[in-house]
Structures are given as C-alpha cells and as structure tokens.
C-alpha positions in Angstrom: 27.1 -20.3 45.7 29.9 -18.1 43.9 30.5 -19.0 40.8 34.4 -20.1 40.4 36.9 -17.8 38.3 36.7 -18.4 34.9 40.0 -19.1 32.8 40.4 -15.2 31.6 40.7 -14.4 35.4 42.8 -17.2 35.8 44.9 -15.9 33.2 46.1 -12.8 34.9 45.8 -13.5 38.8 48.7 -13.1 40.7 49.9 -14.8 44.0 48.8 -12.0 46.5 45.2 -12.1 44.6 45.3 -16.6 45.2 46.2 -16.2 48.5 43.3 -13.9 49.3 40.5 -16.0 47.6 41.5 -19.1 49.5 41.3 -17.1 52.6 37.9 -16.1 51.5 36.9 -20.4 50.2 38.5 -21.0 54.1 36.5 -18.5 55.5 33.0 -19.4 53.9 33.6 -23.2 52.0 30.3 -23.6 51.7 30.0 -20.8 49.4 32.4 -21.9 47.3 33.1 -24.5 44.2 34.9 -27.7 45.7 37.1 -27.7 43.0 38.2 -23.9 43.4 40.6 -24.6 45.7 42.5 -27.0 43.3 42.8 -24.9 40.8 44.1 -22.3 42.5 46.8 -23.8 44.4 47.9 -25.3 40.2 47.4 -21.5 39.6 49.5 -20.8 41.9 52.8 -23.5 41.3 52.5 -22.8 37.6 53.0 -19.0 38.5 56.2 -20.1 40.7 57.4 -22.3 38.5 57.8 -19.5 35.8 59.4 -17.6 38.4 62.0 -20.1 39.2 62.7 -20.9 35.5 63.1 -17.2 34.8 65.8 -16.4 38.0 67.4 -20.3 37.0 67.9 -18.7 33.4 69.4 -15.6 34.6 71.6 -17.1 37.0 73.2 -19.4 34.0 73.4 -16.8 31.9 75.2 -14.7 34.6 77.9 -17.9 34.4 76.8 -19.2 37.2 76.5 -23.4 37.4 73.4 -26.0 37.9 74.1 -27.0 41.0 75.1 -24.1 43.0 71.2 -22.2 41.7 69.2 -21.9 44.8 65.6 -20.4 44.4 64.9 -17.6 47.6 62.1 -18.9 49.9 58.6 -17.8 48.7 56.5 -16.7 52.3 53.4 -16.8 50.6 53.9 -20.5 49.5 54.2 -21.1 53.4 50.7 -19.2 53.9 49.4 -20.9 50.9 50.1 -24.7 51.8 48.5 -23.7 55.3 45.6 -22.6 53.8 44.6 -25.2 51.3 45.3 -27.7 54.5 42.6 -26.1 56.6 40.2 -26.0 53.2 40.8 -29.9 53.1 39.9 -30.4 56.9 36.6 -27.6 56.6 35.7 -29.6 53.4 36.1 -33.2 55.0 34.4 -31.7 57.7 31.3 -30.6 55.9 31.5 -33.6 53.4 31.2 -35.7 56.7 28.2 -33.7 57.7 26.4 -33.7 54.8 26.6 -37.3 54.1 25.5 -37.5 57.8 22.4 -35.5 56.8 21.5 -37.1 53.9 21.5 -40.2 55.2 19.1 -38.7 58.2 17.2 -37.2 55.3 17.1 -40.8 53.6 15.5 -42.4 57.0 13.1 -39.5 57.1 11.8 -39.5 53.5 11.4 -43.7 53.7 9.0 -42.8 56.6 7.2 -40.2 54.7 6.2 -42.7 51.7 5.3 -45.6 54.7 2.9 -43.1 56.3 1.8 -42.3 52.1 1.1 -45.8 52.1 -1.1 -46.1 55.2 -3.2 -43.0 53.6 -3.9 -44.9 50.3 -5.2 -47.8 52.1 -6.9 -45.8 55.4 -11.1 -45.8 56.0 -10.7 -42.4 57.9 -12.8 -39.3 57.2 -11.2 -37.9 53.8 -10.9 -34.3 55.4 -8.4 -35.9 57.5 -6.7 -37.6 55.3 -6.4 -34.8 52.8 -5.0 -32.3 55.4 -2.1 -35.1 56.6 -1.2 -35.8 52.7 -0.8 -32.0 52.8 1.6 -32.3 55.7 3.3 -35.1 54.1 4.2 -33.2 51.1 5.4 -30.2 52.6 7.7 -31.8 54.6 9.0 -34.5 51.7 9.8 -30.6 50.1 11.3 -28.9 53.0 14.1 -32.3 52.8 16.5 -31.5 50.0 19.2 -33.7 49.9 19.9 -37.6 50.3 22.3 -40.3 49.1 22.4 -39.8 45.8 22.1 -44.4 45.2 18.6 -43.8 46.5 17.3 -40.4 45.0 15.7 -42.4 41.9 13.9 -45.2 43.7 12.8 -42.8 46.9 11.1 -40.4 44.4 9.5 -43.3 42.2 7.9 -44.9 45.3 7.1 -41.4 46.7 5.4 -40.8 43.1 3.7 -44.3 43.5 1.7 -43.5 46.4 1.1 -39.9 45.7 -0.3 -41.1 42.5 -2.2 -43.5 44.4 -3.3 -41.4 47.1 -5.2 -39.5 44.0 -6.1 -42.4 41.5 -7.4 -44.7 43.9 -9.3 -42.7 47.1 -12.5 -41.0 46.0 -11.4 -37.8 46.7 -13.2 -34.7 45.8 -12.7 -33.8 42.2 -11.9 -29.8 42.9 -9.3 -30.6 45.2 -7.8 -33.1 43.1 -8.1 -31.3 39.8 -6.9 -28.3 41.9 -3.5 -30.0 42.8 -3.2 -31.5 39.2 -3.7 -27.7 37.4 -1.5 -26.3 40.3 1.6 -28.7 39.3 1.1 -28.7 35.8 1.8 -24.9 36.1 4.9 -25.7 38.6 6.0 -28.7 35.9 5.6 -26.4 32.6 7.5 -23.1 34.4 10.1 -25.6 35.4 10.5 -26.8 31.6 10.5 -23.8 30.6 13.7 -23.0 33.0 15.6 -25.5 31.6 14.9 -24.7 27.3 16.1 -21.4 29.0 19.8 -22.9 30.2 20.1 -24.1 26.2 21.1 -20.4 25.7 23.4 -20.3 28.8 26.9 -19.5 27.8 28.6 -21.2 30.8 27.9 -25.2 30.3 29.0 -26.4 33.6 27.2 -23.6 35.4 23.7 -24.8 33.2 24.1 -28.3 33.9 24.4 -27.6 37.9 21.4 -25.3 37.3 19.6 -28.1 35.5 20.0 -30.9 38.8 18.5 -28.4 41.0 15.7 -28.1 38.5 15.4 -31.9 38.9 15.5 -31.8 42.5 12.2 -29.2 42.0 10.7 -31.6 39.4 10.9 -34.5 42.0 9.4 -32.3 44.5 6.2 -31.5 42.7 3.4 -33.5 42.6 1.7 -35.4 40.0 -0.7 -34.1 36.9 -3.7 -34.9 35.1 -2.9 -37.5 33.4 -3.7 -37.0 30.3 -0.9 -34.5 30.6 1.6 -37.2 32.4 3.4 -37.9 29.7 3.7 -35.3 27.7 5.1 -32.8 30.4 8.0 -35.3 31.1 8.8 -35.5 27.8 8.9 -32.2 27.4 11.2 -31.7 30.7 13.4 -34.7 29.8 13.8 -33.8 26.3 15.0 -30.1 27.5 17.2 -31.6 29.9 18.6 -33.7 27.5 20.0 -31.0 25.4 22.0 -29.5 28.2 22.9 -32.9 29.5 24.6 -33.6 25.9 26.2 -29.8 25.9 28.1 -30.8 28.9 29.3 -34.3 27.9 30.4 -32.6 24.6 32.0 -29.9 26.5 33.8 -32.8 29.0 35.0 -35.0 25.6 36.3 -31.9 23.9 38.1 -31.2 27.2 39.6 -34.6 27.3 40.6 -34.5 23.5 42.1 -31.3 24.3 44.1 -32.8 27.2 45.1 -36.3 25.3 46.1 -33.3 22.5 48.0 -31.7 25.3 49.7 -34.5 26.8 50.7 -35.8 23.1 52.4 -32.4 22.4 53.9 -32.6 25.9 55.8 -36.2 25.1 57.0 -34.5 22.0 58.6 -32.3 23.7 59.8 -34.9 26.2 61.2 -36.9 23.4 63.2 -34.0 21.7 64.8 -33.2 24.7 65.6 -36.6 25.4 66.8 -37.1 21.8 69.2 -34.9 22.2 72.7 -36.3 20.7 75.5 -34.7 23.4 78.6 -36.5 21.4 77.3 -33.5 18.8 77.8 -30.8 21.4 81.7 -29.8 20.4 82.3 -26.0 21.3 80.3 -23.7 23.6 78.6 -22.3 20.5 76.9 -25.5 19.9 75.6 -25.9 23.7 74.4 -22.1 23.6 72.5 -23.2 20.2 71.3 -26.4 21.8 70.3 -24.5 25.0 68.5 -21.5 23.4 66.1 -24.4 21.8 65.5 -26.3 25.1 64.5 -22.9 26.8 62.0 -22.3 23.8 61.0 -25.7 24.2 60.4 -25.0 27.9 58.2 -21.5 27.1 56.5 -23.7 24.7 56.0 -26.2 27.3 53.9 -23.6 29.7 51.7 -22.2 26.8 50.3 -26.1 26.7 47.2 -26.7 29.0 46.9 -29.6 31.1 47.0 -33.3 29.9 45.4 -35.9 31.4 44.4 -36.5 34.8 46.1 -39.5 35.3 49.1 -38.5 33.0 49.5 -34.8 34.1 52.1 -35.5 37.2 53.9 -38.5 35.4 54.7 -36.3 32.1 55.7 -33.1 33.8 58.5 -35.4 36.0 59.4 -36.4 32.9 59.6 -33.0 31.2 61.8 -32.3 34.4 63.6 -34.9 34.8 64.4 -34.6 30.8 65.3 -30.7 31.4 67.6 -31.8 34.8 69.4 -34.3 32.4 70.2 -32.2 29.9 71.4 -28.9 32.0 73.6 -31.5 34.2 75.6 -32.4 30.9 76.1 -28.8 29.8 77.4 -28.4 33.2 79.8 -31.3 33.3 80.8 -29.6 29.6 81.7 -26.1 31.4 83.4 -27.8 33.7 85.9 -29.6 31.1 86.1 -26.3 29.3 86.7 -24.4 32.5 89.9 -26.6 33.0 91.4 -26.3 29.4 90.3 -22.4 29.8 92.7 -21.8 32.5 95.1 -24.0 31.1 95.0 -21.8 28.1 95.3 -18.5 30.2 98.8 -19.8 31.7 100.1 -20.5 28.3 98.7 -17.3 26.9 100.3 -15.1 30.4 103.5 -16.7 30.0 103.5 -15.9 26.0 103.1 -12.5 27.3 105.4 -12.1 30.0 107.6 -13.0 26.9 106.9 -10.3 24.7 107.0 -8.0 27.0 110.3 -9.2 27.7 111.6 -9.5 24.3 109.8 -5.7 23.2 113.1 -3.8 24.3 115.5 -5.6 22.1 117.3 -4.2 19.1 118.4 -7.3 17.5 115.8 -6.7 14.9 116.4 -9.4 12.8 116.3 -12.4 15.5 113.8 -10.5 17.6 111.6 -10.3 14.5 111.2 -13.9 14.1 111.0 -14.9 18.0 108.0 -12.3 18.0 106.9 -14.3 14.5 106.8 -17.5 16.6 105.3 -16.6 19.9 102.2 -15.0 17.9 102.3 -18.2 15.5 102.1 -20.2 19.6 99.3 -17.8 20.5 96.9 -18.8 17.4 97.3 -22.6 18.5 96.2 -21.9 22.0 92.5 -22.4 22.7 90.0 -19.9 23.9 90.7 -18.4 27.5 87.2 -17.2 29.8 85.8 -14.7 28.4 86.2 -12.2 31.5 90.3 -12.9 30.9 90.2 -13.0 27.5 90.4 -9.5 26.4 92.7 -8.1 28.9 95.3 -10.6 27.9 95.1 -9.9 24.5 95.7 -6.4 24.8 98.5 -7.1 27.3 100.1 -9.6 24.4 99.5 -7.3 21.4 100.7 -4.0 23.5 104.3 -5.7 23.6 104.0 -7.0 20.2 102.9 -3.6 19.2 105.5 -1.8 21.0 108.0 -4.1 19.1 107.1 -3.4 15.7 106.6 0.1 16.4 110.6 0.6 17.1 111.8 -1.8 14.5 109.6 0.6 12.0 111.0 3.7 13.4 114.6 1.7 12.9 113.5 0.9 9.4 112.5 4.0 8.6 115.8 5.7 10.0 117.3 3.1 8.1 116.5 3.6 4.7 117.1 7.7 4.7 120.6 6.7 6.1 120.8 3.7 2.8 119.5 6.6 0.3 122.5 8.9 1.2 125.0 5.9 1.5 123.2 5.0 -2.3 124.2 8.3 -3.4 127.7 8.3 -1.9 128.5 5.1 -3.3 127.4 6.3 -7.0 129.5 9.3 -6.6 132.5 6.8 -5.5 132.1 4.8 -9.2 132.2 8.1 -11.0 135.9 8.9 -8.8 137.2 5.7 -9.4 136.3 6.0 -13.5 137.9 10.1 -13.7 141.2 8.4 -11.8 143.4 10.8 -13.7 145.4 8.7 -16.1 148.4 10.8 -16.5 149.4 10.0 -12.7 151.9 7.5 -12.4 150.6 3.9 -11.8 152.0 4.2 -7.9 150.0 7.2 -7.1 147.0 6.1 -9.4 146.8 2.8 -7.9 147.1 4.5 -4.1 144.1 6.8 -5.1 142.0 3.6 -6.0 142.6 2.0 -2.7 141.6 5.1 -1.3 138.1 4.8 -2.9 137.8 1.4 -2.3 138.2 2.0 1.5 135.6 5.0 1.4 133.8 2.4 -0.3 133.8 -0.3 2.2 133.4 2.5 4.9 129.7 3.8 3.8 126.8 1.7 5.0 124.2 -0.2 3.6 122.3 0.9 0.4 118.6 0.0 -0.4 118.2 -3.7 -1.0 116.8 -4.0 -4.2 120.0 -1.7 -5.8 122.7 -3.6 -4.1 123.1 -6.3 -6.4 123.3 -3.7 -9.4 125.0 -0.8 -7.5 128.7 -3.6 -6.8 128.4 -4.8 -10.2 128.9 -1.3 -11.7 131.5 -0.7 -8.5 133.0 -3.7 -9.4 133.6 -3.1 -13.2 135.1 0.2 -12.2 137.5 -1.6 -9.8 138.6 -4.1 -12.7 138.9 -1.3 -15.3 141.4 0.6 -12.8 143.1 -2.9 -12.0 143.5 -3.7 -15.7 145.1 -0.7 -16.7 147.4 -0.5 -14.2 148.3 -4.1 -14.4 147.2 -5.2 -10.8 147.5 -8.8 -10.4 144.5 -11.6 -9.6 145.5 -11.8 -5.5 145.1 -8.4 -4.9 142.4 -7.9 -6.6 140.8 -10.9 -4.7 141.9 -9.5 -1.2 140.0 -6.2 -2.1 136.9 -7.8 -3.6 137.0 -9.4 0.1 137.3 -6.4 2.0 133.8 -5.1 0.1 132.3 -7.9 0.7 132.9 -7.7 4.5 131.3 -3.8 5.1 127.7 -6.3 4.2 128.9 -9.4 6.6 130.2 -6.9 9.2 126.4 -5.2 9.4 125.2 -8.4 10.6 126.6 -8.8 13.8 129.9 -9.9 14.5 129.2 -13.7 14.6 129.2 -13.9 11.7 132.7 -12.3 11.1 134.1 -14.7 14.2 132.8 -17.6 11.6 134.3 -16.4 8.5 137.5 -15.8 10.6 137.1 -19.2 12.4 136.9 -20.3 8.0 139.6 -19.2 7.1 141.7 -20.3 9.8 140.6 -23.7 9.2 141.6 -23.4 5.6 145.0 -22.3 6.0 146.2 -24.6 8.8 145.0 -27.0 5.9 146.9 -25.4 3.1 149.6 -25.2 5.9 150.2 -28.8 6.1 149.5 -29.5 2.9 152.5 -26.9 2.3 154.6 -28.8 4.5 153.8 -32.4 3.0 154.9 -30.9 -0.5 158.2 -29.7 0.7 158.8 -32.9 2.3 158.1 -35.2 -0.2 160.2 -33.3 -2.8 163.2 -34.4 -1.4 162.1 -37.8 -2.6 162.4 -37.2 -6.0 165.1 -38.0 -8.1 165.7 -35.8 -10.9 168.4 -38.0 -12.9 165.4 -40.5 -12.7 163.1 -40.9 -15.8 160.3 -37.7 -15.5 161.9 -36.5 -12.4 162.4 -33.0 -13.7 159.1 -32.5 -14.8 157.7 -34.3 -11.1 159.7 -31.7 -9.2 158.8 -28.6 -11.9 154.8 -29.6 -11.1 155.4 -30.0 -7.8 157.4 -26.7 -7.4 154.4 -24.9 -9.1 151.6 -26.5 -6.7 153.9 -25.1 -3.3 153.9 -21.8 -5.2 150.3 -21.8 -5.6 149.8 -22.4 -2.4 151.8 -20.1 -1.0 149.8 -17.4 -2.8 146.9 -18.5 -1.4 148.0 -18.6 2.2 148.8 -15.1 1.5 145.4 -14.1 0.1 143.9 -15.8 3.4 146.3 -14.2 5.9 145.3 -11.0 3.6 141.7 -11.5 4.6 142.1 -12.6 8.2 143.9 -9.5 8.3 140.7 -7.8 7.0 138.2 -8.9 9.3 140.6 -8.4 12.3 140.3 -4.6 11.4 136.4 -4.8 11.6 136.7 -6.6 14.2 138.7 -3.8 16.7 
C-alpha cells in the first residue's frame, strides 16, 4: 500500500496536483489509504475557500457590494466531485467484496479447526496424520483475512487443537521439537519486528505495521512450552508500547482539535459580539472590517476541530461573517444615499460660485462667497470618486474670485496712497490761504479746495479718521477768520462727507436723499403749524409778546434748517448725475 501524504505535502499541494492523486486512488483504490481521499477533497475546499475569500475581499475593496460578488466557476471542482463519487462506489465496491471474503474465509477456517479436532482424537497411522496437520496449517496461513468479531476466538480454538494435536498424540519427539524450535525462531524475529516499530517516526504507519505482525503471530504455531509464556510476553509487551504511542498520538490529536474548536468559538463570539449601533462613520466599519478579515486569516491558520463539531462551527463562523458583511452593506447603502444627496448640494454651491466669480460688487460678493463656503463645510462627505473633482470645481470659482478682488485691492491702495498725498498737500493750501486777499476772494479759494477735496478718492483706512480731522481744523481755522457762519459750514462738512458715502454705491446716497426728504416735509409742516398758530396769539394779552418773540425764533430756526437740508439734497443730486 502507498503511504498517504503527510501534512508538509499537504501544506503546499495545489489543485491540479489533488486532482491527479485522486485519479491515481480511482485508478488503483486498493493501493491506497481509505481515508486519502477525504483528506484531499478538505485539501482541496480549504484551498478554494481561500480563493474565494481573497477575490470577495478584492471585489469590496474595489467598492463593489455583498450581494452582487459572484465567484467564477472552478472546472476542476466539476472533475473533482466526479472523481471522489467514483472512489466512493470502487470503495463500497471492494468493502462489499472483502467483507464477502472474509466471511468465506470465516466458513473456511471453522472447518480447518473441525478437521484439527478429528486429528487430535483419530487412531490412524501418525505418518498420516502428521502430513494432513501439515496441510491444515498451510492452508489456515494462505487465509488472511476474516471478520474481525471472530479473529480472537477462531485463533484461540485453532491454538487449542494445534496445541492439542502436539500435547496429547504421541508424536515423534524430533518432529515435534522440530516445529516448536522452528516457531520459536518465527515468534522471537517477529518480536523483534515490533521493539523495532518503537523507533518508527510515523505512529499510525507502526501501529498498522504492528496488526500485520499480529496477523503473522496468529499464524505461527505453538512453542515449547517452557517458552509459552515468555515469548508472548515478550511480543505483547512490545506491542503494547506502540499500541500506547498511538492512543497518545489520537488523544493529543483530540486535545488539539477540542483546542481548535475552542479557539474557533472565540472567534465566532467576537464576531458575533460585535456592537453595530458603535459603527458611526465609514472609518469605523473599515476599522471593524480590517479586524474581521484578520480574524478570518486567523481562522484558516487553525486546524480542524472536532469531528462532530467541525461542520456545525464553521456554518457558524459563516454565518457570523454573512451577518456582519450584510450590515456593512445595508450601512453603504444609507451612506450612498446621503452621498449623492450631498453631491447635489455641493454641485449647486458650485454652479453658484461660478456664477457669482465675475462680479465686481466686492464688498457684497465677498460675503455671499463667505457664506456659500461657510454652506459647503456643513455638507457631508460626497463618494470619494466625485469628491475631488467637485472640490476643485468649487475652489477654482472661489479662487478666481479672490484673485480679482486682490488685484482690485491692490490697484486700490496705490490709487489711496496718491489720493493720501493729494489730500495732505490740500491741508497745507487751505493753511497758506493768503491772508491779505479780501474775505470774498479768500473765502472763494477755500471752496475751491474743499471741492478738490471732495473730488479725490479714498485714502488708506487706517489714516482717514486722522487725515479729516487735520482737514477739518484747517476748514474751521479758514471759516473763523473770515467769519463764515455755522450753516455753511454744516453744508460743506456734508459735501465731504458724501465723496466716502458716494464710494459705496449709490444706494446708499438714494437713502440719505430719501432722509432728508423725510425730514424736511416734517420740518415743512411743522413750519406751517407755527405760522398758523401765531395768529392765535394775542399780544395785548398777559405774556403774549414774549409767546409770539419765542415762537418767531423757532419758525426762524427752522427755516435755516430747511435750508441746510435743501443745501444737502442739493449735494447729493450733483453726485448723483
């Protein structure tokens, strides 16, 4: 018989290599281990499990979803499933047969002790007798196998009567002691055969070695016996040493599989433990799923558990897996929805900006840009195969944006340097305003710098403030000494103010105008209810005169001030044309 692969070549066989030993065990089963084909065929589904676990794990990884993963036909599981069926109907076959012969062998070896028990208890010449105990045990050797219930009490009764045959008829002594030295030579070689096997590496293959041996012990025939005893306790004893090897090896095998199957439920239970309210974001589920595809390597580097338990904890292990790669697909799912929802939000923010990237308006456009990017941090994360070419499509816009304003800007401030350096050169005019001009002329040169004043643009924020104080002093010195009154010099402190309102759009001068309006139709009536109630009042009456006097003062008053707002209207009615 071949001896089976070991678990080093087992190791490292691939599927072509399987497939061509079971053709071989088909070929020749008698030949072969009856257990080879098993473990070949496991061979063989652990290699295509790992196969399928390594394209499932790709195709995941590629984005693709649970469900839709197919595995591609395998032909050579096809050939293989054929084979191992016509292994199982050649081994049923022969199993058939040779429980067939034994029990033919059985029928034939009960006759052989019947016809050893007519010898011991036969009259005939010895001669003849001798020569047909002969035959006898030639063929009781040439018989090998039988039912294996009958082996023990077959070869005690056949040992009976051979015993018999040699204890009881008066043979002659030479050809009795002849037969006794000859076995005791058979008997002691065969012991020393099996103290051999204790040195055998391979303890299965030494305790199949050591049942033929018995089978070649049974065969034999008796010994002196002074020796009886002592040469079976030499064989059993030697056979009980490699008996004990193999039971030791067969526990340590099933510790190693109760081992196995308790690391294989710890697995099962971690997996199964898993807590999927925890699994938040898609970082968490990639973390969760990098550990359950360790825990599946780890899984294969296990052996086998137990017998029983071997199918019912791997469904579990599968079933566990299935479970757990079902919710992160249902996750996906729920992401993939709020995903796209997020890319319609984000495309429309950037049909925006690109809409928005042309305008001037720099102030308002700033902030709308401000708030679309503020809206695009509070969206969600888009799939990641969109995610980058939106961004750049968003940030292009918003860069193209800011790049204009800052070429604006930039423009801006050389243009507010030079209007800085006008406007300082305006303050030192309006202070040299030759003072021996008369106060006509003087004060027609100081409305002339006021207007070139009020005609230059913007200066740099942070000297504004500092830059119309010292404007405005220079103004009031000028005003003093040539005795202008307070409403003029409101009316031009107005117009100065307007060159800064004007530079903001004109809105806003359409609301100062709208202002003002509203103020003097106020004044207007006001005007009109003091001019009608003064006919009212008696003057010959008790404080009349000093009624009408107040009252003549307030319609004054506001007279002036209608003409300081007309003055103003007036104003912004220039910058507006």
């Amino acid at each position: 018989m071949i001896a089976p692969l070991d678990a080093a070549a087992l190791a490292v066989i691939t599927k072509p290599e399987i497939i061509e030993r079971l053709k071989q065990i088909v070929a020749e089963p008698k030949r072969y281990a009856r257990h080879e084909a098993d473990v070949l065929k496991q061979t063989y589904y652990k290699i295509r499990r790992t196969e399928v676990d390594a394209k499932k794990k790709e195709f995941l990884e590629g984005g693709g979803e649970e469900k839709d993963f197919v595995m591609a036909e395998d032909e050579t599981e096809t050939l293989l499933k054929s084979l191992v069926s016509e292994y199982k109907e050649k081994r049923a076959s022969l199993v058939a047969e040779d429980e067939r012969q034994r029990e033919a062998n059985y029928v034939i070896k009960q006759h052989l002790i019947e016809r050893l028990k007519v010898l011991t208890e036969s009259q005939d010449d010895f001669n003849k007798r001798y020569n047909e105990f002969r035959e006898i045990q030639r063929k009781w050797k040439e018989i090998k196998l039988i039912p294996q219930e009958h082996a023990k009490e077959l070869w005690r009764n056949y040992q009976l009567y051979n015993e018999r045959f040699y204890d009881i008829v008066k043979i002659n002594n030479q050809f009795r002691d002849y037969d006794f030295k000859k076995n005791l030579e058979l008997k002691t070689a065969l012991c020393e055969t099996v103290e051999r096997l204790d040195s055998e590496p391979d303890v299965i293959s030494a305790f199949h070695q050591l049942q033929k041996l018995h089978q070649q012990w049974r065969e034999i025939g008796p010994v002196a016996k002074e020796f009886r005893d002592s040469i079976w306790e030499r064989f059993k004893d030697a056979s009980t040493v490699i008996n004990k090897k193999h039971q030791v090896h067969f526990e340590s095998l099933k510790a190693n599989e109760e081992k196995n199957l308790e690391e294989k439920i710890a697995i099962c239970e971690k997996i199964e433990g898993i807590d999927f309210e925890s699994l938040k974001t898609m970082k968490d589920w990639e973390k969760k799923t990098e550990e359950v595809i360790a825990m599946q390597a780890e899984w294969r580097t296990i052996g086998f558990a137990t017998k029983k338990q071997n199918v019912k904890i791997f469904e579990r292990f599968r079933a566990a897996c299935d479970h757990y790669f079902n919710q992160k697909s249902g996750f996906y799912k729920s992401i993939k929805q709020e995903m796209d929802k997020n890319l319609e939000l984000k495309r429309a923010l950037v049909e925006k900006a690109e809409s928005m990237k042309e305008r001037t308006d720099w102030k308002d456009a700033t902030k709308a840009f401000v708030e679309i990017q503020s809206e695009w941090k509070k969206i969600g994360p888009v799939a990641r195969k969109y995610s980058e070419s939106v961004w750049k499509q968003f940030i292009a816009a918003c860069d193209y944006f800011f790049e204009q304003k800052n070429k604006e800007v930039s423009s801006q401030k050389s243009g507010e340097n030079d209007n800085l350096e006008a406007k300082k050169a305006l303050i030192e005019k309006i202070g040299m305003i030759d003072e021996s001009m008369n106060d006509e002329e003087a004060l027609a040169a100081l409305h002339g710098y006021i207007a070139d004043w009020n005609s230059i643009g913007f200066v740099p924020f942070r000297e504004k403030d500092k830059l119309y104080k010292s404007f405005r002093e220079a103004v009031d010195r000028q005003f003093d000494r040539l005795k202008v009154n307070e409403r003029d010099r409101r009316v031009q402190q107005f117009r100065s103010n307007l060159t800064e309102l004007a530079g903001t759009g004109k809105n806003k001068l359409y609301n100062e105008r709208d202002k003002l309006m509203r103020v003097y139709e106020r004044m207007k009536n006001e005007l009109q209810t003091y001019e009608n109630n003064i006919g009212f009042f008696n003057i010959s009456s008790k404080g009349g005169d000093g009624l009408m006097k107040e009252m003549d003062r307030k319609i004054v008053r506001l007279k002036e001030e209608m003409e300081v707002i007309v003055k103003k209207i007036e104003a912004i009615d220039e910058n507006l044309d």
